[in-house]
N, CA, C and O of each residue as an XYZ file, in Angstrom:
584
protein
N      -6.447     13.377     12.152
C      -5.543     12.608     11.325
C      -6.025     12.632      9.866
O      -7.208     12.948      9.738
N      -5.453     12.405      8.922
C      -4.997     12.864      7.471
C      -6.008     11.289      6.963
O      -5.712     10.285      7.611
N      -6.816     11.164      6.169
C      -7.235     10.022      5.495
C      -6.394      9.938      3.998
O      -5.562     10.727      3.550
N      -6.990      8.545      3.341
C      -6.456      8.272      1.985
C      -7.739      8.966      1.219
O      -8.868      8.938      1.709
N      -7.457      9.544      0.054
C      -8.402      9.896     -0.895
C      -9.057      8.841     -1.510
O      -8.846      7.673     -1.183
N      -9.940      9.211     -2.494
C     -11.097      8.189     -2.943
C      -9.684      7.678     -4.204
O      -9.534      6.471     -4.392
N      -8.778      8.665     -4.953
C      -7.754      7.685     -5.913
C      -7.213      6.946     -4.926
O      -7.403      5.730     -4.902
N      -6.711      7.373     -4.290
C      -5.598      6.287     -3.406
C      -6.947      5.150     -3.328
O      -6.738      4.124     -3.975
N      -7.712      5.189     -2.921
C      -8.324      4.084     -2.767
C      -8.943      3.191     -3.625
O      -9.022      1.978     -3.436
N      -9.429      3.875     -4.676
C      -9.317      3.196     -5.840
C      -7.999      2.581     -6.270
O      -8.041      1.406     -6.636
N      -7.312      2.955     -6.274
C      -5.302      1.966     -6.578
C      -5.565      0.821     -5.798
O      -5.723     -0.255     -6.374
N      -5.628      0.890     -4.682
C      -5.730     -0.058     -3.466
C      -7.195     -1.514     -4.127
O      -7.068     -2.735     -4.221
N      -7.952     -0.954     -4.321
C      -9.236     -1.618     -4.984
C      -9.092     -2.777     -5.856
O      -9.457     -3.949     -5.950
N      -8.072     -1.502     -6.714
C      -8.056     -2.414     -8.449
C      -6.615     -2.958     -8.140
O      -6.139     -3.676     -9.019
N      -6.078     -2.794     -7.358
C      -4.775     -3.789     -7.643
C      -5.013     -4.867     -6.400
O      -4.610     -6.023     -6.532
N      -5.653     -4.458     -5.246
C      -5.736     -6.058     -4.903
C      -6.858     -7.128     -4.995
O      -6.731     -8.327     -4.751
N      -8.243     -6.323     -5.484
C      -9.202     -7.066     -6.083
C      -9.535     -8.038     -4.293
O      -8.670     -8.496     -3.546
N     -10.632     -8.057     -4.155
C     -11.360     -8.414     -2.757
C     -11.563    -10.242     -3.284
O     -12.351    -10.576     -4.168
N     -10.956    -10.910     -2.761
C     -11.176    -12.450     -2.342
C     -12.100    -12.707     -0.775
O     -11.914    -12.147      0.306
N     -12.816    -13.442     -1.037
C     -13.204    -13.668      0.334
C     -13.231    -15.051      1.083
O     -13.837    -15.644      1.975
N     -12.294    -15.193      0.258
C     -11.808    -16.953      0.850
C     -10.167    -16.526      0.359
O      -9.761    -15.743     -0.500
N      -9.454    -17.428      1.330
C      -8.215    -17.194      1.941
C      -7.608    -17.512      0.467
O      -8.096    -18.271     -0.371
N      -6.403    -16.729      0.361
C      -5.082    -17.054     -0.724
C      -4.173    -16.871     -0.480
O      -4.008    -16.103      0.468
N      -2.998    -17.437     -1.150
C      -1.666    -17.131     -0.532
C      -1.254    -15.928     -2.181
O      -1.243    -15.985     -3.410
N      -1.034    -15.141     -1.250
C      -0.246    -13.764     -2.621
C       1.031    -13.714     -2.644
O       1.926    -13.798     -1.803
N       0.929    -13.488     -4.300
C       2.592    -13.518     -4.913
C       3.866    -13.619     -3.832
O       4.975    -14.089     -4.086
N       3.397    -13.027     -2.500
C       4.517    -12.552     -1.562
C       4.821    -13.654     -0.471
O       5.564    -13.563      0.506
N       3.876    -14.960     -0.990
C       3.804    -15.381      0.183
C       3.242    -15.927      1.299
O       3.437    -17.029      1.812
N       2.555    -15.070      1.605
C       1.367    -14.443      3.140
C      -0.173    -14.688      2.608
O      -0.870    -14.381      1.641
N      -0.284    -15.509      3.962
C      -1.759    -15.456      3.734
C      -2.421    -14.541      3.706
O      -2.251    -13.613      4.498
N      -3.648    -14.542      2.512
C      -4.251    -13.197      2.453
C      -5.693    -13.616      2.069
O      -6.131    -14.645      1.554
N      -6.389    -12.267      2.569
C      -7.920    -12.334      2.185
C      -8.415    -10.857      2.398
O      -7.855     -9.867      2.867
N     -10.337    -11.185      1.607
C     -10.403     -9.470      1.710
C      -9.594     -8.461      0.599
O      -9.561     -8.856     -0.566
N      -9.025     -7.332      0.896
C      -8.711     -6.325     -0.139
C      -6.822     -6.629      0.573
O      -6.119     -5.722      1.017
N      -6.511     -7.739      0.504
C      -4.692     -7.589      0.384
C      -4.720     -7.687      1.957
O      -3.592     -7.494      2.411
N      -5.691     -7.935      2.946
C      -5.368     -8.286      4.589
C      -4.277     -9.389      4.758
O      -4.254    -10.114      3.764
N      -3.495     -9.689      5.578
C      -2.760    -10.708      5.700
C      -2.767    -11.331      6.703
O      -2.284    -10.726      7.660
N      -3.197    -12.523      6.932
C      -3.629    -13.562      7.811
C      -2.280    -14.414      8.595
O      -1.132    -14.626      8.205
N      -2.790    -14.671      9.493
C      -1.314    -15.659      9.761
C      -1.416    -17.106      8.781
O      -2.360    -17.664      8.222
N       0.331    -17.452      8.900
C       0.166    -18.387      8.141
C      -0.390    -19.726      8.230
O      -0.544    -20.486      7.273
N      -0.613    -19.910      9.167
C      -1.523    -21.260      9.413
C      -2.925    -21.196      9.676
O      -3.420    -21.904     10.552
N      -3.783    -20.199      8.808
C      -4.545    -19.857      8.161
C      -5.656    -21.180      7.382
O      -5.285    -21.530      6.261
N      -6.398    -21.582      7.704
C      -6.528    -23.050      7.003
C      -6.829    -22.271      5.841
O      -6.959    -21.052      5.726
N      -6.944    -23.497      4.720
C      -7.341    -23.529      2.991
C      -8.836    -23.402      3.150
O      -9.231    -24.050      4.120
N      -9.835    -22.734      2.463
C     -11.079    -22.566      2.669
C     -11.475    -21.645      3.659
O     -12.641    -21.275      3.524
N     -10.917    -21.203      4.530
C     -11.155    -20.038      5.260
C     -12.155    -18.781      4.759
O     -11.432    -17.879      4.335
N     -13.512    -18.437      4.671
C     -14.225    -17.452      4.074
C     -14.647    -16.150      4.718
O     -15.588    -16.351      5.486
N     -14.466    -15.539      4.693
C     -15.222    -14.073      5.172
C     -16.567    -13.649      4.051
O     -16.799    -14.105      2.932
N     -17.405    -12.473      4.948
C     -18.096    -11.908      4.108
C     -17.853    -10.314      3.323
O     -16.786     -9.706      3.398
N     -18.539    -10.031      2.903
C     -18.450     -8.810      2.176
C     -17.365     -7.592      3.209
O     -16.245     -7.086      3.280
N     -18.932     -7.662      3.956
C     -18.566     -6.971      5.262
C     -17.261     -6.738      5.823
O     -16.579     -5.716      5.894
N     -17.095     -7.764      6.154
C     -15.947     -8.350      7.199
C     -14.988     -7.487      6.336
O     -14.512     -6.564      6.997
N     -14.521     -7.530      4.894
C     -13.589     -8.136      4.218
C     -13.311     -6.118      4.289
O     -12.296     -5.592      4.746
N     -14.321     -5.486      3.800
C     -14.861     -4.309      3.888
C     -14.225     -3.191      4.999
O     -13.704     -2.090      4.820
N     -14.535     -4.063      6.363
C     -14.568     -3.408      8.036
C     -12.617     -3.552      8.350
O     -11.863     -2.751      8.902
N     -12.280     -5.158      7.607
C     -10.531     -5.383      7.556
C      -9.855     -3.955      6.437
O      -8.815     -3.320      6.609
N     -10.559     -3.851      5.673
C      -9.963     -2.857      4.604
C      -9.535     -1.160      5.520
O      -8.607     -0.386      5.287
N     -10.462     -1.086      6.397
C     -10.727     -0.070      6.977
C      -9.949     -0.160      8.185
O      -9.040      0.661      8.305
N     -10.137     -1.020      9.123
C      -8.892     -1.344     10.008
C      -7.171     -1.130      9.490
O      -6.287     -0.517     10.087
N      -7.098     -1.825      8.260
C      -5.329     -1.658      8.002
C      -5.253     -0.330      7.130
O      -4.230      0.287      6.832
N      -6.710      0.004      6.750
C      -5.996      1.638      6.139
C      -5.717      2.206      7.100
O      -4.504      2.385      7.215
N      -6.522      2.718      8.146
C      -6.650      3.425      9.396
C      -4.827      3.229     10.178
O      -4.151      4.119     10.694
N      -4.495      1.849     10.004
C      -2.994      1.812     10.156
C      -2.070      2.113      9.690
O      -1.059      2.382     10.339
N      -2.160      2.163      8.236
C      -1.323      2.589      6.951
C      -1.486      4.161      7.230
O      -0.459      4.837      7.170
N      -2.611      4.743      7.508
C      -2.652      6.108      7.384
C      -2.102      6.661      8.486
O      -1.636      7.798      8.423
N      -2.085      6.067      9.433
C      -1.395      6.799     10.977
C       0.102      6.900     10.633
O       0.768      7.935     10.672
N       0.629      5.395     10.214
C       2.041      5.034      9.975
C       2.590      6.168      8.922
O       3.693      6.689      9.086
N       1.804      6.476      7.922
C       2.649      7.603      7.118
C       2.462      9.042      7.653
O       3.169     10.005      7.355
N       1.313      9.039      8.558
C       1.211     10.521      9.254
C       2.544     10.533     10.248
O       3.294     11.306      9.653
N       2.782     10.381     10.658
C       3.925      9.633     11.937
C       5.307     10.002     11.319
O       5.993     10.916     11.775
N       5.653      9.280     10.314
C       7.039      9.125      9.693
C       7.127     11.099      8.618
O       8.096     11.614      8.061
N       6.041     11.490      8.726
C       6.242     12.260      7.505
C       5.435     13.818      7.930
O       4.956     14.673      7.186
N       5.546     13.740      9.807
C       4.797     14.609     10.067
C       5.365     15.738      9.794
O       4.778     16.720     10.247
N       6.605     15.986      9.022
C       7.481     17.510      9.131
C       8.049     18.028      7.594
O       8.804     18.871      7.111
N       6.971     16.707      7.099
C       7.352     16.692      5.264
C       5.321     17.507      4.805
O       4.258     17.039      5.214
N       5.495     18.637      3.973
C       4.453     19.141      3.957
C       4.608     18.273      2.568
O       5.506     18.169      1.733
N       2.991     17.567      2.763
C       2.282     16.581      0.912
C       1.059     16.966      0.964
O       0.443     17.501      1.886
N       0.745     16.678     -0.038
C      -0.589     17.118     -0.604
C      -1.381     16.018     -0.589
O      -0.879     14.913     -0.384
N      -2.652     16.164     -0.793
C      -3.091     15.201     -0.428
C      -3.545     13.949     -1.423
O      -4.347     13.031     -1.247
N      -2.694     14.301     -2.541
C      -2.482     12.713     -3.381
C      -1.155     12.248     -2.994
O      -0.961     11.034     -3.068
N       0.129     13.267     -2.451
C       1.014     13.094     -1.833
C       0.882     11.773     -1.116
O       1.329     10.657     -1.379
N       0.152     12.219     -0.156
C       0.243     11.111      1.392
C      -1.329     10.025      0.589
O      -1.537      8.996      1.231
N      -2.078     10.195     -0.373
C      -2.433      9.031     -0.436
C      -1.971      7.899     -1.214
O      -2.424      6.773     -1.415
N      -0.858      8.572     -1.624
C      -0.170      7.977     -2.720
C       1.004      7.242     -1.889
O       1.619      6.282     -2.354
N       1.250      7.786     -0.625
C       2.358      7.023      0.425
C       1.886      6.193      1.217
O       2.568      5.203      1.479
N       0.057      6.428      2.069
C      -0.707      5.261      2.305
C      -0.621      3.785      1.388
O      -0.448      2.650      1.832
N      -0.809      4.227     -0.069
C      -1.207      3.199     -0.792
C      -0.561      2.329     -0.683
O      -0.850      1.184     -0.334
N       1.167      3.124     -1.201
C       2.019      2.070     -1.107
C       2.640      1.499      0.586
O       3.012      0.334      0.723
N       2.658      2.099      1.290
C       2.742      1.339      2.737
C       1.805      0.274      2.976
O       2.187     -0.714      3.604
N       0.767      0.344      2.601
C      -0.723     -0.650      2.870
C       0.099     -1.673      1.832
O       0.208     -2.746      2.426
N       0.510     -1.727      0.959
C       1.435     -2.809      0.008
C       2.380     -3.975      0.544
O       2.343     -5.202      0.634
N       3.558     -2.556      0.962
C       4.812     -2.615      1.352
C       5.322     -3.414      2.948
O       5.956     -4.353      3.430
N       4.514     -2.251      3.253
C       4.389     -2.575      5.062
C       5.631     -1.845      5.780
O       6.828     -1.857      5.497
N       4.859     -1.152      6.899
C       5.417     -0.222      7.465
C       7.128     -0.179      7.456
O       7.706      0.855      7.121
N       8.162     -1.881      8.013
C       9.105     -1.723      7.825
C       9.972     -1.091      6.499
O      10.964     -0.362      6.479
N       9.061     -1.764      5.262
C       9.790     -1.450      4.368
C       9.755      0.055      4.094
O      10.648      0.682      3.525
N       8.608      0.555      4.574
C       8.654      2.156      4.056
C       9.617      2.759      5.063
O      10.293      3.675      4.593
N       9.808      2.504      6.159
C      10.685      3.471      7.193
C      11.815      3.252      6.702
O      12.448      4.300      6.571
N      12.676      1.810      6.171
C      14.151      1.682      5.619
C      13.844      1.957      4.185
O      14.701      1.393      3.505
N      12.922      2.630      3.395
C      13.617      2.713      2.282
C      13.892      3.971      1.813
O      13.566      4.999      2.406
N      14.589      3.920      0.574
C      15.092      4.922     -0.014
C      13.667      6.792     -0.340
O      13.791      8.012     -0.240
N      12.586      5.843     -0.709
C      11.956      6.673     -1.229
C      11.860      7.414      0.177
O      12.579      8.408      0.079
N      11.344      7.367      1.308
C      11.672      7.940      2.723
C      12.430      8.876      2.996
O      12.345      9.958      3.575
N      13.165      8.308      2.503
C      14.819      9.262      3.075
C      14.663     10.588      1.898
O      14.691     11.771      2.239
N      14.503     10.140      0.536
C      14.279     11.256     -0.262
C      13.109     12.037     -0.104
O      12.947     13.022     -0.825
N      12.448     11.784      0.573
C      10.994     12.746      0.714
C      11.529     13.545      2.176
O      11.513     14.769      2.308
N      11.961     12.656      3.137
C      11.963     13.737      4.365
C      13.474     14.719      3.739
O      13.589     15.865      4.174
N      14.437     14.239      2.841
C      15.035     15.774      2.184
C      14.506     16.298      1.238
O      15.125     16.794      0.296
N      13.322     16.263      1.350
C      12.931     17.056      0.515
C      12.955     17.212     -1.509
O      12.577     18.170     -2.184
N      13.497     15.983     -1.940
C      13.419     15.394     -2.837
C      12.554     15.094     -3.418
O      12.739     14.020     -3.990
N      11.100     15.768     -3.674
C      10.126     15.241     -3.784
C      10.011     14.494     -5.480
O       9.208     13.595     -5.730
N      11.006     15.097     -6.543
C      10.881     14.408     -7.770
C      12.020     13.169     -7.832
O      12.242     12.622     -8.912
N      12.710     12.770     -6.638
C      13.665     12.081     -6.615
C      12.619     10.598     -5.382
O      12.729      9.375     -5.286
N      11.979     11.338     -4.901
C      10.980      9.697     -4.443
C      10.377      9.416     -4.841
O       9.933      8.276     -4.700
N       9.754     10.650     -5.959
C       8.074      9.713     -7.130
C       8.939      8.720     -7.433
O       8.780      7.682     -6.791
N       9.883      8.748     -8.298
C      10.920      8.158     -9.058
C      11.247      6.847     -8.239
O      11.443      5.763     -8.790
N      11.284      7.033     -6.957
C      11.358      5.170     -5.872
C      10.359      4.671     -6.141
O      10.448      3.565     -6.675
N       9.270      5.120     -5.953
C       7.673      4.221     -6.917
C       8.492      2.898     -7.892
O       8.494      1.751     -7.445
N       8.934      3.118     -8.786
C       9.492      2.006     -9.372
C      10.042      1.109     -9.141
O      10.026      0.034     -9.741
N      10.781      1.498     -7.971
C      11.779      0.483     -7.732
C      10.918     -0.706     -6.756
O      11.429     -1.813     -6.584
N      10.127     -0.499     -6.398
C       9.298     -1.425     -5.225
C       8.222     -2.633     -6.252
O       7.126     -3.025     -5.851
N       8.714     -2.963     -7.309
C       7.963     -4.357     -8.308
C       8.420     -5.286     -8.512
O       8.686     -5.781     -9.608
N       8.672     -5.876     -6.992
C       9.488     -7.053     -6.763
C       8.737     -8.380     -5.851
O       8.212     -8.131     -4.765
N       8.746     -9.287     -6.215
C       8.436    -10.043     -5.129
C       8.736    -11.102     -5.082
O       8.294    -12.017     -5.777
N       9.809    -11.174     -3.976
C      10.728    -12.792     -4.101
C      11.876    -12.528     -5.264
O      12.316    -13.374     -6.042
N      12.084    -11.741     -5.216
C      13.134    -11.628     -6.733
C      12.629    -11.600     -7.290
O      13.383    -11.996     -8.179
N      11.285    -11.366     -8.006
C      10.495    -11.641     -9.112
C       9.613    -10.210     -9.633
O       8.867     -9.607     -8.863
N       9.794     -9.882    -10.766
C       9.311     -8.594    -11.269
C       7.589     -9.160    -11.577
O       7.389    -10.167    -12.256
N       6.611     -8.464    -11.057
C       5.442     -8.541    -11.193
C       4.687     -7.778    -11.896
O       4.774     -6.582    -11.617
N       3.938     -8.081    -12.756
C       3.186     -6.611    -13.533
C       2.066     -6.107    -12.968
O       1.387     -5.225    -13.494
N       1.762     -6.771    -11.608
C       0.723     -6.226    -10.911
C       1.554     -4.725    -10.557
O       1.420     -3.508    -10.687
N       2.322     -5.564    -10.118
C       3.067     -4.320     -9.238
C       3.465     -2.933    -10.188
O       3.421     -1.730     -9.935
N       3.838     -3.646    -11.300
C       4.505     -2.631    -12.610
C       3.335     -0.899    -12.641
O       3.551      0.300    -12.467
N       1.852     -1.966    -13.042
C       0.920     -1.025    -12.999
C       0.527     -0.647    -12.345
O       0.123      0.453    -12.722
N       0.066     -1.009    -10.393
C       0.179     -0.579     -8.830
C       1.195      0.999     -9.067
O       0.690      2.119     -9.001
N       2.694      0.733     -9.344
C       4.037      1.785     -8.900
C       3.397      2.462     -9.692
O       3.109      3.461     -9.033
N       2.863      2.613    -10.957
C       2.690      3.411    -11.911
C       1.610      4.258    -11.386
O       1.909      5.445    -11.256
N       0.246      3.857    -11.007
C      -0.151      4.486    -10.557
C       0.147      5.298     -9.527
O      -0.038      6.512     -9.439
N       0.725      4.384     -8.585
C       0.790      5.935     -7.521
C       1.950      6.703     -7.676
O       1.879      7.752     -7.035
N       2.926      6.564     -8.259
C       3.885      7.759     -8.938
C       2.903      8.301     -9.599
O       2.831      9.416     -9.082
N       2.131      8.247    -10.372
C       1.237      9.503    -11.124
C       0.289     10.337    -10.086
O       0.018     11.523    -10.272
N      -0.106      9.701     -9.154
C      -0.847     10.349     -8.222
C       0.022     11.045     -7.196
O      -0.323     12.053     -6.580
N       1.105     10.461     -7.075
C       1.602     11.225     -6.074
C       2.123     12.523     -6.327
O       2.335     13.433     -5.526
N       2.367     12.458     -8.033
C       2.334     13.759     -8.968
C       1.994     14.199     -9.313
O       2.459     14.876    -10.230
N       0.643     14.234     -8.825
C      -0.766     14.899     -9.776
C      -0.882     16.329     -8.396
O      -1.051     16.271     -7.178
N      -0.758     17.091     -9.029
C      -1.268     18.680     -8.578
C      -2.500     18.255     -7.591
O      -3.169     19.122     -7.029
């Protein structure tokens, strides 16, 4: 199976920044660690260690990375391609990547017509985020980088 590269993982790094006590993110969902999402009755103060937070990062990539191997096994990417489709699935979450647009334009083969969906995904709650602004940005550039 196909891993995320060291950029893809750096994107992933610097945009969700490692907490190790529980938060609720822009989206919502309890979260901790590098963007993990906890259930919601999650108590307040909840802490992990380094480790932990580290070993969770590695668990939901390992998921993110199967999930885009799976959906995209007949679409040939490169390999900022698919770490650039990990990244944002590890974001997004699997439903949203199977119904969306950028999907549909990559398995036709559209490949300058789904960098271009990168943008459209800087939303949360109705709400335009500049995390997200600079997140899409990056991985549209990576997913376009030779």
């Amino acid at each position: 199976m196909r891993h995320i590269n060291e950029k893809g993982l750096q994107i992933i790094k610097d945009s969700e920044n490692c907490e190790l006590i529980v938060y609720t993110c822009p989206g919502g969902k309890r979260t901790i660690g590098w963007g993990h999402v906890l259930a919601d009755d999650t108590p307040d103060g909840f802490t992990i260690t380094q480790e932990q937070a580290d070993n969770l990062l590695k668990e939901d990539l390992a998921d993110a990375e199967e999930q885009v191997s799976i959906v995209t096994q007949h679409v040939p990417l490169t390999d900022n391609q698919f770490s650039a489709l990990v990244c944002w699935n590890y974001n997004v979450g699997f439903q949203n990547m199977i119904n969306s647009t950028l999907l549909k334009k990559l398995k036709a083969g559209d490949y300058p017509g789904a960098a271009d969906e990168f943008e459209r995904w800087i939303y949360s709650k109705g709400k335009k985020l500049p995390g997200l602004v600079i997140r899409r940005a990056k991985e549209r550039a990576l997913f376009l980088e030779a």
